[in-house]
MIROMI-394244 format. One record per residue: residue number from 1; residue in one letter; x, y, z of N, C-alpha, C, O in turn. Coordinates in steps of 0.001 Angstrom, whole numbers, padded with zeros to 6 digits. Layout:
residues N
+-----+---------+---------+---------+---------+---------+---------+---------+---------+---------+---------+---------+---------+---------+
: num : residuo :      nu :      nv :      nw :     cau :     cav :     caw :      cu :      cv :      cw :      ou :      ov :      ow :
+-----+---------+---------+---------+---------+---------+---------+---------+---------+---------+---------+---------+---------+---------+
: NUM :       A :       X :       Y :       Z :       X :       Y :       Z :       X :       Y :       Z :       X :       Y :       Z :
...
+-----+---------+---------+---------+---------+---------+---------+---------+---------+---------+---------+---------+---------+---------+
end
This chain:
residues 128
+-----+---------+---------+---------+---------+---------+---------+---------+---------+---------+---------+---------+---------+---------+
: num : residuo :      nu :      nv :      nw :     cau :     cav :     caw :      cu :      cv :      cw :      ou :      ov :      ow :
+-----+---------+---------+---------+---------+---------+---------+---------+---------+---------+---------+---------+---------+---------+
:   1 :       X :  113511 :  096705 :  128249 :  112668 :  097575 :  127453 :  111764 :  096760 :  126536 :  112247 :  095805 :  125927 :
:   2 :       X :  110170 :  097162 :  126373 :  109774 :  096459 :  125401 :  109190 :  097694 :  124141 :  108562 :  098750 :  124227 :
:   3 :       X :  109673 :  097048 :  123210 :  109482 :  097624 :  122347 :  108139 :  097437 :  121151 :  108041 :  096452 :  120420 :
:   4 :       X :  107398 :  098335 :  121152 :  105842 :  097690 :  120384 :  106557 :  097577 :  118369 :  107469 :  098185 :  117809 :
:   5 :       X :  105887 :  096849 :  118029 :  106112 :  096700 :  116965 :  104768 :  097430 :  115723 :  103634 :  096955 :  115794 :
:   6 :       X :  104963 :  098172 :  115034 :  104079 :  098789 :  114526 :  104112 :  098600 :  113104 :  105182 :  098503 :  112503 :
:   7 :       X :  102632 :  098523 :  112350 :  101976 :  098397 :  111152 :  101284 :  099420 :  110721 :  100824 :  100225 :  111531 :
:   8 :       X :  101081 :  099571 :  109268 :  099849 :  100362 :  108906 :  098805 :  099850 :  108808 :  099072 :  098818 :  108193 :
:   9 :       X :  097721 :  099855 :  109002 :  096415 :  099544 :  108743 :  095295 :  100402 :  108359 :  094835 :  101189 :  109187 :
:  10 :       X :  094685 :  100299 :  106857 :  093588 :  101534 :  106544 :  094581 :  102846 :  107135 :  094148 :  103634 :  107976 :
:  11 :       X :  095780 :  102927 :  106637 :  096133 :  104151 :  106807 :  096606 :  104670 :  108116 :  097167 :  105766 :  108134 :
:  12 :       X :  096431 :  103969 :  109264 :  096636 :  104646 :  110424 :  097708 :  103500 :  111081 :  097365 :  102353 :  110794 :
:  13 :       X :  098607 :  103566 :  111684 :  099426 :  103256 :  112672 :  099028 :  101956 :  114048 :  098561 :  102377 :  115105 :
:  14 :       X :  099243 :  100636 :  113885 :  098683 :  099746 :  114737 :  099304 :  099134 :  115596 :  100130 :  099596 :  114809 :
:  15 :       X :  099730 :  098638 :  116298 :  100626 :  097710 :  116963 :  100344 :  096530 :  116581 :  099129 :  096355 :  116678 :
:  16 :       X :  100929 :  095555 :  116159 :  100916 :  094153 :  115718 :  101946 :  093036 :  116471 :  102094 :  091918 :  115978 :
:  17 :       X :  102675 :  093463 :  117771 :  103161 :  092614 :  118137 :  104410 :  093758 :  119111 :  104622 :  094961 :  118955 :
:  18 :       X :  104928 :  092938 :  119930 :  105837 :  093585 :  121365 :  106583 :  092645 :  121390 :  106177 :  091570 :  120949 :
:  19 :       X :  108115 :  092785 :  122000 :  108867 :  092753 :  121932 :  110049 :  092937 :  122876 :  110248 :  094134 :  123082 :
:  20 :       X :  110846 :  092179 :  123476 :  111849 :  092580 :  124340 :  113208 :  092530 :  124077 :  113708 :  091409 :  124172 :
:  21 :       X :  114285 :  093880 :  123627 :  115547 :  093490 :  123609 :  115683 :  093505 :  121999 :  115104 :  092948 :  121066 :
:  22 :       X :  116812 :  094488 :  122156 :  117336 :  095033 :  120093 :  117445 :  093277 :  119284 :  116461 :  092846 :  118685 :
:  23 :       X :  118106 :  092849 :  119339 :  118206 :  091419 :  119259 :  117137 :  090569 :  118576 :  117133 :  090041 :  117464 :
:  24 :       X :  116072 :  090590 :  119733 :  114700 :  090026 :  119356 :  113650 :  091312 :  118732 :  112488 :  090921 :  118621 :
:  25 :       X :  113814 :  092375 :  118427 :  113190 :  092905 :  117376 :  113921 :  092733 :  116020 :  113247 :  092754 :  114990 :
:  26 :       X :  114963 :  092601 :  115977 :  115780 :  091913 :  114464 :  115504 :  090447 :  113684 :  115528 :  089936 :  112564 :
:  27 :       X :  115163 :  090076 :  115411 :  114400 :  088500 :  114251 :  113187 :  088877 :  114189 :  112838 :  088922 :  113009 :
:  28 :       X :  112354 :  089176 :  114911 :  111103 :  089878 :  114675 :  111047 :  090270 :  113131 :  110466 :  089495 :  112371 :
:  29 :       X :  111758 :  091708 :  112514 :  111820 :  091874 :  111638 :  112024 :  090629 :  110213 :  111314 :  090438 :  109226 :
:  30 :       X :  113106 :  090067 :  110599 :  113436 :  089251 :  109484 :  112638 :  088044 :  109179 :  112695 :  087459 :  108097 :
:  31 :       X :  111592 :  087555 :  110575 :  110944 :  086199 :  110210 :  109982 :  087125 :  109859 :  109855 :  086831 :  108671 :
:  32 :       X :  109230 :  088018 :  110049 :  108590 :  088255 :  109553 :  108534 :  088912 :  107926 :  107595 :  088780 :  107140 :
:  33 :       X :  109363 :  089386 :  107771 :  109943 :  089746 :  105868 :  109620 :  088294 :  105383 :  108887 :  088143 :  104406 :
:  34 :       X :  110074 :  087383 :  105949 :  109910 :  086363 :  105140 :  108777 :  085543 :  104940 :  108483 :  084739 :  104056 :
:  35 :       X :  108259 :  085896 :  105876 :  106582 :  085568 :  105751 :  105462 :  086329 :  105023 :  104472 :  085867 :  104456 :
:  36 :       X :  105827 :  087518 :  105164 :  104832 :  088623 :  104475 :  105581 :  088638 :  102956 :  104625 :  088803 :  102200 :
:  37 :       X :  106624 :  088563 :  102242 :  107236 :  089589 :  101386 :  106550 :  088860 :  100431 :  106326 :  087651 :  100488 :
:  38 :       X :  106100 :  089912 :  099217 :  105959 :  089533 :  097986 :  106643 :  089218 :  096805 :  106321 :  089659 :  095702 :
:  39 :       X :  107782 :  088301 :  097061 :  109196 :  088190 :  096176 :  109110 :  089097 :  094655 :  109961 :  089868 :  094212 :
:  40 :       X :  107659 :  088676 :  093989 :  107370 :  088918 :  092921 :  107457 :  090651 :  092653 :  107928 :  091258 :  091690 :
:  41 :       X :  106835 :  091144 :  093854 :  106634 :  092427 :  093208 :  107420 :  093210 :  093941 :  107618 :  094363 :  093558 :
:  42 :       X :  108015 :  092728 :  095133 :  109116 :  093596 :  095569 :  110652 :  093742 :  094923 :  111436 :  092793 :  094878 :
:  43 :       X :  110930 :  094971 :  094471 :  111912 :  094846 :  093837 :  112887 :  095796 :  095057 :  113947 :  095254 :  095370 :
:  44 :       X :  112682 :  096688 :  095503 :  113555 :  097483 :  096735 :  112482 :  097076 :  098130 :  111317 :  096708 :  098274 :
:  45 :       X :  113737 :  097415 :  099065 :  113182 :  097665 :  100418 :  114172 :  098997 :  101229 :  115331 :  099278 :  101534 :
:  46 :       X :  113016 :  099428 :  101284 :  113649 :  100951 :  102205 :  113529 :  100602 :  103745 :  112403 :  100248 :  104092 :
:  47 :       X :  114604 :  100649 :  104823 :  115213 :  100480 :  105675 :  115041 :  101576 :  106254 :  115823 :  102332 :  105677 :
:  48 :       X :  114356 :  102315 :  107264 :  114219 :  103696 :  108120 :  115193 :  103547 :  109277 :  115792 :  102563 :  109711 :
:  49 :       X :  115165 :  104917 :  109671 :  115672 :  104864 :  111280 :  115983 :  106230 :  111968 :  116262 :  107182 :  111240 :
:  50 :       X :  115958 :  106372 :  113179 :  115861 :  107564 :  113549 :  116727 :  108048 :  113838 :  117003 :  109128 :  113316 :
:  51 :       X :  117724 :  107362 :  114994 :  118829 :  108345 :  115451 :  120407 :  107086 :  115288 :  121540 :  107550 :  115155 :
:  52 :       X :  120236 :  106067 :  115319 :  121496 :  105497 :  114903 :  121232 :  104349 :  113652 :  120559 :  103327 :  113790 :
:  53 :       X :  121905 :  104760 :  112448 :  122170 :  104076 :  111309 :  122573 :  102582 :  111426 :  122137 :  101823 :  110560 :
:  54 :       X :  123319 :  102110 :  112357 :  123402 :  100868 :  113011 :  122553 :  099893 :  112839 :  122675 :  098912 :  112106 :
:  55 :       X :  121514 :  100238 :  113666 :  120154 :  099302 :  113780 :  119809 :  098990 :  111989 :  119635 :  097897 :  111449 :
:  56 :       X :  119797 :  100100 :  111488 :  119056 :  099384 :  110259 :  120464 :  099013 :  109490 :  120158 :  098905 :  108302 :
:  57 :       X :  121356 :  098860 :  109591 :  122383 :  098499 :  108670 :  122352 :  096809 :  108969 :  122454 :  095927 :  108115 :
:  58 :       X :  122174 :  096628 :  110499 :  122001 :  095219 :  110573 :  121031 :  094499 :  110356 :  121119 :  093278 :  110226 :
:  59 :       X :  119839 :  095235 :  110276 :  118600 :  094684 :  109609 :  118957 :  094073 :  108263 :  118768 :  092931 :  107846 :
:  60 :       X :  119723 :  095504 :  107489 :  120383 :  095160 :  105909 :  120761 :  094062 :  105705 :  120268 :  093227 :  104948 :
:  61 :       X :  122165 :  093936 :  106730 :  122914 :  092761 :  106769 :  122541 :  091096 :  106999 :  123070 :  090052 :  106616 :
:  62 :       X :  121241 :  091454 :  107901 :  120474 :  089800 :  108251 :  119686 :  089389 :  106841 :  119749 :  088270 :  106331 :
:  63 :       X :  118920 :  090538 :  106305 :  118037 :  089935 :  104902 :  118790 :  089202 :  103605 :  118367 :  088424 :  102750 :
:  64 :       X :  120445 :  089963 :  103911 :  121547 :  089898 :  103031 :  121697 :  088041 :  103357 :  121934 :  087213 :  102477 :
:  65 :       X :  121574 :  087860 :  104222 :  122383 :  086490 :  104680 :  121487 :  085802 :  105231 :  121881 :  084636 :  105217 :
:  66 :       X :  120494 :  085876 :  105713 :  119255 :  085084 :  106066 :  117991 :  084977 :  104546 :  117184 :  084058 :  104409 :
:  67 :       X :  118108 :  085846 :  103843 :  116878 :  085393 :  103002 :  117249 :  085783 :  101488 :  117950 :  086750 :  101189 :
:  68 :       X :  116792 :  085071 :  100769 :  117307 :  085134 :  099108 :  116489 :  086161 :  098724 :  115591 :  085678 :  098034 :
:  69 :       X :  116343 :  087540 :  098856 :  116331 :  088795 :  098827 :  117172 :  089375 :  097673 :  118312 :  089704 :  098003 :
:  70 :       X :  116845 :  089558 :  096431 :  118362 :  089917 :  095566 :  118024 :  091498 :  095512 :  119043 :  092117 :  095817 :
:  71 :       X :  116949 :  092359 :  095229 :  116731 :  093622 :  095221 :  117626 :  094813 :  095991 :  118478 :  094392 :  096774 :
:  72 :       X :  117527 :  095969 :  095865 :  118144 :  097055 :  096323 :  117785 :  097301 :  097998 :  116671 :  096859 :  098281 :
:  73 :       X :  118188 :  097641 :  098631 :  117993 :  097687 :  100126 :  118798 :  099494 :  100345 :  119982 :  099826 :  100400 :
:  74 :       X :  117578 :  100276 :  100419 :  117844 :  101238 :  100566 :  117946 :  101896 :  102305 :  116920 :  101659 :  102942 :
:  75 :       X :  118899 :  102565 :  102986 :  118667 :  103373 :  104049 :  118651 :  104596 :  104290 :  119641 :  105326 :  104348 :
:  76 :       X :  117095 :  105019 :  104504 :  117149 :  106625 :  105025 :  116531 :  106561 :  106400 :  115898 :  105774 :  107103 :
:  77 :       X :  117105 :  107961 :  106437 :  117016 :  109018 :  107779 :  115029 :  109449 :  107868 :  114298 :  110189 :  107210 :
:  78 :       X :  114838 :  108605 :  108929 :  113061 :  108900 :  108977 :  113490 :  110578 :  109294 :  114457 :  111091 :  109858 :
:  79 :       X :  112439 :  111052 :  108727 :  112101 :  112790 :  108785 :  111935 :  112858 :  110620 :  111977 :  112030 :  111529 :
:  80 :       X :  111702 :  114557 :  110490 :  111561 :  114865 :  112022 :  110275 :  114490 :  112124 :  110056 :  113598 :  112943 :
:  81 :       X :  109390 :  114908 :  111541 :  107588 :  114450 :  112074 :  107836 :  112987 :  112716 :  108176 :  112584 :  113828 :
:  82 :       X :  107535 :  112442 :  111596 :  107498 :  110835 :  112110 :  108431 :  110567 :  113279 :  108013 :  110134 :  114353 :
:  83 :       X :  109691 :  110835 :  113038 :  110741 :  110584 :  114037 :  110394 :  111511 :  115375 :  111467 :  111545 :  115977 :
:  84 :       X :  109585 :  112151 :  116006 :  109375 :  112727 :  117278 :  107855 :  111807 :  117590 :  107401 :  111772 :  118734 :
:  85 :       X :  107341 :  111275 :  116731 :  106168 :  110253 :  117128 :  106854 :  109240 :  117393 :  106738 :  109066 :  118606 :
:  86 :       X :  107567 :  108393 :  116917 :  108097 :  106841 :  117318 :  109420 :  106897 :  117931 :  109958 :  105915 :  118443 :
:  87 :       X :  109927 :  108049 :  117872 :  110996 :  108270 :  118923 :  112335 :  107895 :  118702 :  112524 :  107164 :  117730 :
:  88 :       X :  113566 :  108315 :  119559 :  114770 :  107185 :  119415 :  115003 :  105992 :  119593 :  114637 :  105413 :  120615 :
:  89 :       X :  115856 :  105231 :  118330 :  115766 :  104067 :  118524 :  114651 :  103575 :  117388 :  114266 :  102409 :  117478 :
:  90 :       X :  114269 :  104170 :  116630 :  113266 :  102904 :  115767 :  113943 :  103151 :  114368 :  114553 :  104137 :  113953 :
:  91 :       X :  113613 :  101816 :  113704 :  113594 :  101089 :  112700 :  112482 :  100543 :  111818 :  111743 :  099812 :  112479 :
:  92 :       X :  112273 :  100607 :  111088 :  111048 :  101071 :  109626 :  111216 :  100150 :  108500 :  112241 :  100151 :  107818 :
:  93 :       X :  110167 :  099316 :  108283 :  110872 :  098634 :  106675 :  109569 :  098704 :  105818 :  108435 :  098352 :  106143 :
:  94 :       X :  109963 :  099191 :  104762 :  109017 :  099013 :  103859 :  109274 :  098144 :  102545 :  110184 :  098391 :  101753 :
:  95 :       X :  108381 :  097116 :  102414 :  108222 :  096134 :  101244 :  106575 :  096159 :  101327 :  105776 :  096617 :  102144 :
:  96 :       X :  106425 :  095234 :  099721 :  105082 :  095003 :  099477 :  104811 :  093541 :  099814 :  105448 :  092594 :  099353 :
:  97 :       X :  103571 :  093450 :  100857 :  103042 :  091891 :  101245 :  102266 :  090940 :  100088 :  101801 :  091163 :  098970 :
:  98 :       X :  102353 :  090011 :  100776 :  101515 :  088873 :  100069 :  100180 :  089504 :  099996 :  099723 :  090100 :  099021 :
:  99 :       X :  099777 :  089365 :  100796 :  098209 :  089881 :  101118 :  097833 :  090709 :  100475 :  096828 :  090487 :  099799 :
: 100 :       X :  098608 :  092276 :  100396 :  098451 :  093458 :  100014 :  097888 :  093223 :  098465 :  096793 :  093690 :  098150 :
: 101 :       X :  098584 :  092576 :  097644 :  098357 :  091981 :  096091 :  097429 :  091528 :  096278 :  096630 :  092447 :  096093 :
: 102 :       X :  096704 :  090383 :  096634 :  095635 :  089998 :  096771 :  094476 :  091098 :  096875 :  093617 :  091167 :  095996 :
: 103 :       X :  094482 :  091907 :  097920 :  093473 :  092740 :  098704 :  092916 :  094077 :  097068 :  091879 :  094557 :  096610 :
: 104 :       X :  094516 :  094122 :  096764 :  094033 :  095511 :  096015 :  094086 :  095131 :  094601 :  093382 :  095718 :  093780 :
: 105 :       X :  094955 :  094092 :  094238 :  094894 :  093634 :  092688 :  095695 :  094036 :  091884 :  096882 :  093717 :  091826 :
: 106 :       X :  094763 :  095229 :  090764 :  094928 :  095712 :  089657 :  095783 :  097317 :  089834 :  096502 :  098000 :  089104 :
: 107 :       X :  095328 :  097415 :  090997 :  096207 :  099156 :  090768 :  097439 :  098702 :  091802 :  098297 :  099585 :  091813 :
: 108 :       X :  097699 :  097826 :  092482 :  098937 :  097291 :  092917 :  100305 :  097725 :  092212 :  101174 :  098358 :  092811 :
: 109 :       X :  100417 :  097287 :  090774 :  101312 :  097849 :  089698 :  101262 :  098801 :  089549 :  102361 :  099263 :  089241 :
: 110 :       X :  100126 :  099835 :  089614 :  100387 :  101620 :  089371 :  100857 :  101913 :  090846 :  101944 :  102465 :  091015 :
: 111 :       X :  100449 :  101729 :  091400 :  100867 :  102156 :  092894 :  102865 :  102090 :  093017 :  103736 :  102958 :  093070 :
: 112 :       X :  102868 :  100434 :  093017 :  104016 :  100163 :  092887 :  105017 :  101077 :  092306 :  105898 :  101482 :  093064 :
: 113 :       X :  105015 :  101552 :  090786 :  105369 :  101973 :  089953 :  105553 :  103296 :  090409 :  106632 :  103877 :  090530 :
: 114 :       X :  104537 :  103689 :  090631 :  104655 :  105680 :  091623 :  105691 :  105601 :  092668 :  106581 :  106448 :  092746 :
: 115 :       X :  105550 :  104155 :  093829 :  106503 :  104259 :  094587 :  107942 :  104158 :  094111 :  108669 :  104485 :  095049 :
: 116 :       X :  108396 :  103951 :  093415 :  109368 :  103107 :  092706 :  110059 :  104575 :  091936 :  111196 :  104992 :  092157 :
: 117 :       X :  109248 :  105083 :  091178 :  109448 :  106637 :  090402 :  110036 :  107558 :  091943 :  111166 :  108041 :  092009 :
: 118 :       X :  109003 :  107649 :  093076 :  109192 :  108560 :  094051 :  110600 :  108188 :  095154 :  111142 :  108929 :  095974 :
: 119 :       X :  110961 :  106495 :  094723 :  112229 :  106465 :  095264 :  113394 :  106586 :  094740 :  114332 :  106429 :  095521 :
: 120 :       X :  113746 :  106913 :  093198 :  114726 :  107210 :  092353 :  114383 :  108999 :  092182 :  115340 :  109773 :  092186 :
: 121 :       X :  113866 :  109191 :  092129 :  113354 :  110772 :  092446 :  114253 :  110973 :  093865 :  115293 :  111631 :  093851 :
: 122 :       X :  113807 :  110423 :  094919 :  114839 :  110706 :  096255 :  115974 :  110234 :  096419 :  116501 :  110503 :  097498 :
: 123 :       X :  116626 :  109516 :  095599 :  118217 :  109268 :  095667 :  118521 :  110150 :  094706 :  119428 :  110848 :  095159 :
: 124 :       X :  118265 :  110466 :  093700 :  118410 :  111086 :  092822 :  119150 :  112535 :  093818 :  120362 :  112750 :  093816 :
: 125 :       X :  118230 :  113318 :  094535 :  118231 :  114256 :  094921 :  119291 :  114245 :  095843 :  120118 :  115156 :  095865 :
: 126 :       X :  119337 :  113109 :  096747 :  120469 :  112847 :  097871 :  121673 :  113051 :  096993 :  122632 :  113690 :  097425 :
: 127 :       X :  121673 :  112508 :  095706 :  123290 :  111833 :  095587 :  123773 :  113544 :  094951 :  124782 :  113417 :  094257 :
: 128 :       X :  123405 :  114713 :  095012 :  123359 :  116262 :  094271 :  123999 :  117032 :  095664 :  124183 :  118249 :  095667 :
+-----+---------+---------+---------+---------+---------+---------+---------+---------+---------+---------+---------+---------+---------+
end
């Protein structure tokens, strides 16, 4: 099976790279965290997934032990929308890039900050 690897770009959904075999999309994932991540301003990373919790628990587990990562590592259940577009079987990570800081700057920190509010807002609600 190959599996496409997907980005956002300007908002819309890209492929940035393919892939063969659960295995080699896990290093996929993790060399790439470590290339993109913005140590500085990432303080959580939210972990998606669609139909088995598995996949992203070991994602969890590699950043845990492959990269000096000290932040919160959150896992949710991708919604039905998204999850009937990318299907069974996927895995989702969201952190903030190197680049991204660069590109946008100054509202980086408000942005941040909204995301950050809107993810204690959703555990909040889970843990009720």
């Amino acid at each position: 099976n190959i599996a496409p690897i997907l980005t956002i770009k300007k908002g819309k959904a890209a492929i940035c790279g393919k892939v063969r075999g659960r295995k080699k999309i896990y290093r996929y994932y993790i060399d790439e965290f470590k290339k993109r991540v913005d140590k500085d301003m990432t303080d959580f990373i939210i972990l998606g997934y669609t139909s088995d919790i598995a996949y992203a628990q070991t994602v969890k587990s590699m950043i845990t032990e492959e990269t000096d990562f000290e932040g919160d590592i959150h896992i949710w259940q991708i919604g039905a929308t998204t999850g009937t577009h990318v299907g069974l079987g996927c895995v989702s990570m969201f952190f903030i890039e190197k680049s991204k800081i660069h590109h946008y700057g100054e509202i980086y920190s408000e942005v941040k900050e909204q995301v950050k509010h809107k993810v204690d807002e959703a555990l909040h609600h889970r843990k009720k």
